[in-house]
C-alpha positions, -999 to +999 in steps of 0.1 A: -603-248+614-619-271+642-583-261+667-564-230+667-527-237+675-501-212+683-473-220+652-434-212+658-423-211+618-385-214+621-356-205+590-322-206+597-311-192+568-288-161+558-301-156+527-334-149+510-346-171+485-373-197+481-375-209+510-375-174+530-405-168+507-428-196+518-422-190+555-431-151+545-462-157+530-474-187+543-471-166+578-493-135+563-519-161+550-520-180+587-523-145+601-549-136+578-569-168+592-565-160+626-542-181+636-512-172+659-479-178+640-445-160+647-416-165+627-381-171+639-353-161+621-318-143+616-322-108+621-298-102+593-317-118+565-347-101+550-373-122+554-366-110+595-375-071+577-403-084+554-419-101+586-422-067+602-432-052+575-461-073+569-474-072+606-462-106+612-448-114+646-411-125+646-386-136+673-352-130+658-323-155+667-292-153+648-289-188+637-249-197+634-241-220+602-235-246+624-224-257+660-238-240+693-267-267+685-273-274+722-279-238+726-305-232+705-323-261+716-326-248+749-334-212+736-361-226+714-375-251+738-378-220+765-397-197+738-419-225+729-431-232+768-435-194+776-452-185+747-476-219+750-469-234+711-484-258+700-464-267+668-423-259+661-427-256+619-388-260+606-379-256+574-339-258+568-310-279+580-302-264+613-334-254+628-347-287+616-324-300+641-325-271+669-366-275+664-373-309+667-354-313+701-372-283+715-404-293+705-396-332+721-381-310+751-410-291+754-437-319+750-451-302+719-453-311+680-426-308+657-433-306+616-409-299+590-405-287+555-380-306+534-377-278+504-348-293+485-341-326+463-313-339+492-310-361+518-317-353+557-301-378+571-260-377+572-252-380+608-262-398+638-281-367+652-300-364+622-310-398+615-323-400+657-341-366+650-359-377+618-370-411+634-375-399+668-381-363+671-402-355+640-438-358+637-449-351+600-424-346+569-438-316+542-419-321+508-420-297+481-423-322+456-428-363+449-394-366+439-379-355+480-410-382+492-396-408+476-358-397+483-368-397+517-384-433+516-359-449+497-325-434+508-329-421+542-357-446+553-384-421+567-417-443+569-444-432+541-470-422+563-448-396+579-445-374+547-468-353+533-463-338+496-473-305+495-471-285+460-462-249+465-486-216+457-486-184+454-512-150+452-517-146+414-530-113+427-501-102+441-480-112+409-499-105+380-483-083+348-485-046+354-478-026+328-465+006+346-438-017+359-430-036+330-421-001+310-406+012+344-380-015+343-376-018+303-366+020+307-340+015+329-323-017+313-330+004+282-347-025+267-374-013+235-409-026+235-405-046+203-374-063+214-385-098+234-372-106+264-362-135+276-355-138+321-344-158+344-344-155+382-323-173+408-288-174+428-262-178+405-250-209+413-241-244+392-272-260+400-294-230+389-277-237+350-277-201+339-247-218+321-267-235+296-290-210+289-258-183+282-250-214+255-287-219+242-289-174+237-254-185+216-278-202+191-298-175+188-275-145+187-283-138+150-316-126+165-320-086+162-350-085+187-341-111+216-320-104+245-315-124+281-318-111+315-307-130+344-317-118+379-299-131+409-262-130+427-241-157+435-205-175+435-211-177+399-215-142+387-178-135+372-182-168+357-210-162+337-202-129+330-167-140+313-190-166+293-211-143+283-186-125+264-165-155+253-195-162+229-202-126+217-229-121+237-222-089+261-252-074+235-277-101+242-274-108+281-281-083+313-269-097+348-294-074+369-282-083+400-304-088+430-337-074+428-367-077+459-392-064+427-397-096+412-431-084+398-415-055+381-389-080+367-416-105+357-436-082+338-410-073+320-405-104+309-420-118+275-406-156+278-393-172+311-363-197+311-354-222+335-326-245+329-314-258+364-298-289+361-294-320+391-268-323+422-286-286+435-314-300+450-337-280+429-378-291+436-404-270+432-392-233+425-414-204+429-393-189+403-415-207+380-446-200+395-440-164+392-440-171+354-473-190+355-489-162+378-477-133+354-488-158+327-461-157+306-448-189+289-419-209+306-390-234+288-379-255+320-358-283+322-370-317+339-353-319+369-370-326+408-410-317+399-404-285+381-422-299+353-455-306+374-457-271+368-459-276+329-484-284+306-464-291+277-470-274+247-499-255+264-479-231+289-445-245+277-421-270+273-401-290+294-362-301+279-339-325+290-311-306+315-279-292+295-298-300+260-289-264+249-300-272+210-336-281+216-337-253+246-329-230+221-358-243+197-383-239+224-371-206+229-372-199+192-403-219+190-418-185+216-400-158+195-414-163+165-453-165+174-464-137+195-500-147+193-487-184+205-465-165+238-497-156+243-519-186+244-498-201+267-492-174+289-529-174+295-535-210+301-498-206+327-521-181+345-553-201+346-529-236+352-520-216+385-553-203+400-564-243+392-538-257+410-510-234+424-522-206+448-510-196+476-547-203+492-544-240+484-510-244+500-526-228+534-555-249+535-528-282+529-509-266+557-533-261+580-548-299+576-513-311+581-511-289+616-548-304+626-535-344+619-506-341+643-524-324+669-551-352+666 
């Protein structure tokens, strides 16, 4: 890297998901480089434990949901003089905001991740803060460019697409684990599991996957397990058993062992539907890196991820008959599930690691700062 800036990586968030997970490992990777990064966050989510954890440096600021914005502009533009940064890196709603006005404040850069398929401009403040106090736009995905081009009228040149990445090191099948987990859930070896991993919520369409297993319930070996919490947890549950399938379908709960949970897997399942914002999930790449093969449904750029018919196949959202013939497709050729698990593995070190998204990240810091 021809400059070395000092990074302030914000996330307002409560809870850990997605976008909790770039800021973690983007900040190890930037670390591993050399380059001084410290992450600000609320000290009660987990990515403020993971941070520590992993040697990263973090300021924790407990972020409210929403108002006091004039006091975290001030607390933000204050860190950012003393500590001499270079670049404010925001990457939800509220620090988005609180970020950008330091960073003008301060005299120093502001960038920002835009992580979900949703507009950022719905108030004055917003719409002055994305024309005036924002240097360079990061999207997760084509489909959030063009949203912010056409809708909120961000100009072109201002946004960057960057497609997420991950350590297929750091994922990859293990088989201690995947019998560890299978033992517990008191799952047998020749039964074929089908998971799914995400917050339970509407846009996430665990729904139409509980409907799709309903077409498939007259298979002995097959079962569901859907990892995640959420608002729609007794929801499901109660479908779940509405169609007879309390046999077929495990609600794990949270888990922070997703590469346990992946290699247990034998068949990955995404069904999210519009109107969630849903881009560019890592649950997917999780799949690809523990090269496993993935039915996904085409909504933001989840099936860039895809090579259709090669490491899976991509279905129309709430088409629960032909989800359930991919899936079927899967369950009946073991030696296919295979083939494409190996090409979702090699699709990812190609295109999808975690190495690539640095690099992307880093060139992004060095444009603004030129």
């Amino acid at each position: 890297m021809s400059i070395n800036p000092k990074i302030l990586l914000t996330n307002a968030s409560l809870i850990y998901a997605g976008g909790e997970y770039y800021v973690l490992e983007l900040s190890k990777e930037l670390s591993s480089r050399n380059i001084d990064v410290t992450v600000c966050c609320h000290t009660k989510n987990l990515l403020y434990e993971k941070c520590i954890k992993a040697g990263v440096k973090v300021f924790g600021l407990d972020f409210p949901e929403k108002g006091k914005l004039l006091k975290h502009i001030k607390i933000l533009k204050n860190y950012t003089i003393e500590n001499d940064i270079d670049i404010i890196h925001t990457n939800t709603n509220y620090d988005r905001t609180a970020g950008a006005f330091a960073a003008r404040l301060a005299g120093k850069k502001h960038i920002t991740n835009v992580h979900s398929f949703q507009s950022i401009d719905n108030n004055l403040t917003q719409k002055y803060r994305n024309k005036n106090a924002t240097d360079l736009f990061i999207t997760d995905g084509y489909c959030v460019k063009e949203l912010l081009i056409k809708k909120d009228r961000i100009a072109a040149e201002k946004i960057k697409v960057l497609q997420l990445g991950i350590d297929p090191e750091l994922n990859k099948r293990n088989g201690s684990l995947r019998e560890y987990v299978r033992n517990e859930f008191r799952i047998k070896e020749n039964e074929i599991l089908i998971g799914n991993t995400g917050r339970l919520e509407e846009f996430k369409g665990q729904e139409y996957l509980i409907k799709a297993m309903e077409l498939l319930k007259d298979q002995e070996n097959v079962k569901v397990i859907i990892v995640g919490d959420g608002g729609l947890g007794v929801s499901l549950k109660k479908l779940a058993t509405e169609l007879g399938l309390d046999d077929k379908i495990i609600f794990a709960g949270f888990r922070d062992d997703l590469q346990a949970m992946y290699s247990t897997f034998d068949i990955y399942a995404h069904p999210s539907i519009e109107g969630g914002g849903e881009t560019f999930p890592f649950s997917v790449l999780y799949s690809l890196a523990t090269g496993i093969p993935a039915v996904v449904t085409r909504v933001g750029d989840v099936a860039e991820m895809i090579l259709e018919g090669k490491t899976g196949f991509v279905t129309e959202e709430k088409d629960t008959v032909l989800f359930a013939e991919r899936l079927q497709f899967l369950i009946d050729d073991k030696s296919e599930r295979e083939s494409f698990g190996k090409a979702a593995l090699e699709n990812l070190k190609e295109k999808f690691t975690l190495k690539k998204m640095t690099d992307k990240v880093i060139e992004f810091y060095e444009e603004v700062l030129k």
